[in-house]
N, C-alpha and C positions, 0 to 999 in steps of 0.2 A: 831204652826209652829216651835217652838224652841225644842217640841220631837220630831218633824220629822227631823230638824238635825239630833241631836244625834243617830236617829235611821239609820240615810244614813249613818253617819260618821262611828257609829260601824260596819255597812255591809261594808263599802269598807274595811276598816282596816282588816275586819276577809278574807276579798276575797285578799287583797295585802298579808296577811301571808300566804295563802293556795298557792297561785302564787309563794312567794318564798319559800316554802318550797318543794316546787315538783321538783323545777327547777333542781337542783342539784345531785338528786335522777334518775332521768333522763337521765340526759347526763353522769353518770358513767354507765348506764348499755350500750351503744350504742359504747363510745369511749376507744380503750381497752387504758392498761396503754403506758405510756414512758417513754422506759427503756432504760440505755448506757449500751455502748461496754464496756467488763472488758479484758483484758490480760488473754490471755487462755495458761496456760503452759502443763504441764503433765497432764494426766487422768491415772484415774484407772479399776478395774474392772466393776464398776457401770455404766460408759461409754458405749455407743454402739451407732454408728455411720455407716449412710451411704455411699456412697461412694463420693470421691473426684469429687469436678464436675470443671472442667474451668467457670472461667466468661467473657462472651464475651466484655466486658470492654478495658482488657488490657493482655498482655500475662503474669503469674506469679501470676492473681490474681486466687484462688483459693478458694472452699466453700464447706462447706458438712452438713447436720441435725445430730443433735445426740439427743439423749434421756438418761438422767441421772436418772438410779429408786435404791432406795433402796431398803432395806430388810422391812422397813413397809410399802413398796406400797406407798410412796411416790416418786412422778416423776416432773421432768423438761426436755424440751424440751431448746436448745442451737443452734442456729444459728453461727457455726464458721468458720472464713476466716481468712485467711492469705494472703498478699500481699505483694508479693517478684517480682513486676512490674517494682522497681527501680525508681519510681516514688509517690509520693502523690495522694490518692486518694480521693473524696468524696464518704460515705458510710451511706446507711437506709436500713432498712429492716424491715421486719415480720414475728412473727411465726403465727400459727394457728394450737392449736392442738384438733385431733380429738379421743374419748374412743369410742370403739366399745363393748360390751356386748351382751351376750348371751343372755339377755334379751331383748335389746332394742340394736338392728345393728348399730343408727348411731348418738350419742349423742355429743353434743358440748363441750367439756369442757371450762369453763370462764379462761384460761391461758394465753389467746392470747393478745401479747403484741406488739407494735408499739417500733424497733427499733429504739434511736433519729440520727439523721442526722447527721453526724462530720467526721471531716478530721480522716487519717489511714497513714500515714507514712511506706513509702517501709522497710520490714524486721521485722514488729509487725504481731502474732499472735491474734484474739481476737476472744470474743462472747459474744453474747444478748441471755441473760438467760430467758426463762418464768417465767409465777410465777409458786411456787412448790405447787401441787395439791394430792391429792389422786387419785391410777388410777385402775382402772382394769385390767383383763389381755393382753387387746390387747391397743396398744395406734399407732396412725400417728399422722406424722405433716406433714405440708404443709407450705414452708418457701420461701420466694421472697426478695430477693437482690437486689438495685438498686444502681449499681456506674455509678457515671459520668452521670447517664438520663440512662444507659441501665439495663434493668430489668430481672432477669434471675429467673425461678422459682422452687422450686427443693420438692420431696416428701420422705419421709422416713418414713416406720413402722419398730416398735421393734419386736424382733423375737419371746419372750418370753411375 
C-alpha cells in the first residue's frame, strides 16, 4: 500500500509540472503583446506612411499606418494619431501585420501587438510601435483604432 502511494504521489506531481509548464507557453503564442503610445515627433527617410484618414470619434482626431524598414530588412509597423479635437480622448488599438512572398502569398508575421488603452490629451502626437521583425519584400498592415467605443479600421502596404 505504502508504494502505491508513492507511486500516485510521483504521477500527480509529474502531471501538475507538465500542466504548469505548458500553461504559459500557450497563451503567449495566442495573445499578441501590450504595448504603449510613445510621442511621435519627426520621421525620416525609413518612414512611409499611408494616408491620413479622419476618425469618426471626434473632429480633429486624426490616424494613418506607417511602416518603418531599414537598410537590413528590418521593419516595424506604427499606428499614428494625432488629436487636435480640443478635447481628451480615450485611445486602444492594433496592428496586425501581414509579409507577402513570392514564395508563399500570404504569411503572418508574429509583430502584431495589442495597443494598451489610455487617455490622449488634445494637441499630443503619438504611436504604437510593433515589434521589429525581419521582412520581405512586400509587407501590409491592417490597423483598428478605437476611441471613445468608436472603431475605425484602416489598411496600408509599403510600396517597396
Amino acid at each position: 500500500m505504502n508504494s502505491l502511494t508513492k507511486a500516485l504521489s510521483v504521477v500527480s506531481i509529474a502531471m501538475g509540472s507538465l500542466l504548469l509548464s505548458s500553461g504559459p507557453a500557450l497563451a503567449s503564442i495566442s495573445t499578441p503583446d501590450i504595448v504603449a503610445w510613445h510621442e511621435v515627433g519627426e520621421t525620416n527617410a525609413n518612414w512611409k506612411c499611408g494616408t491620413v484618414t479622419d476618425h469618426p470619434a471626434a473632429d480633429g482626431i486624426r490616424f494613418r499606418a506607417c511602416i518603418i524598414r531599414n537598410e537590413m530588412d528590418m521593419a516595424q509597423a506604427v499606428l499614428v494619431l494625432v488629436n487636435n479635437s480640443g478635447r481628451k480622448v480615450q485611445i486602444h488599438g492594433e496592428t496586425n501585420t501581414t509579409i507577402r512572398t513570392s514564395w508563399n502569398p500570404s504569411r503572418k508575421n508574429l509583430a502584431d501587438v495589442d495597443c494598451a488603452s489610455s487617455p490622449l490629451n488634445t494637441g499630443f502626437q503619438v504611436g504604437c510601435f510593433s515589434r521589429t521583425k525581419r521582412v520581405e519584400p512586400s509587407l501590409s498592415v491592417k490597423m483598428r483604432l478605437n476611441i471613445n467605443g468608436h472603431v475605425k479600421t484602416i489598411e496600408y502596404s509599403r510600396p517597396d
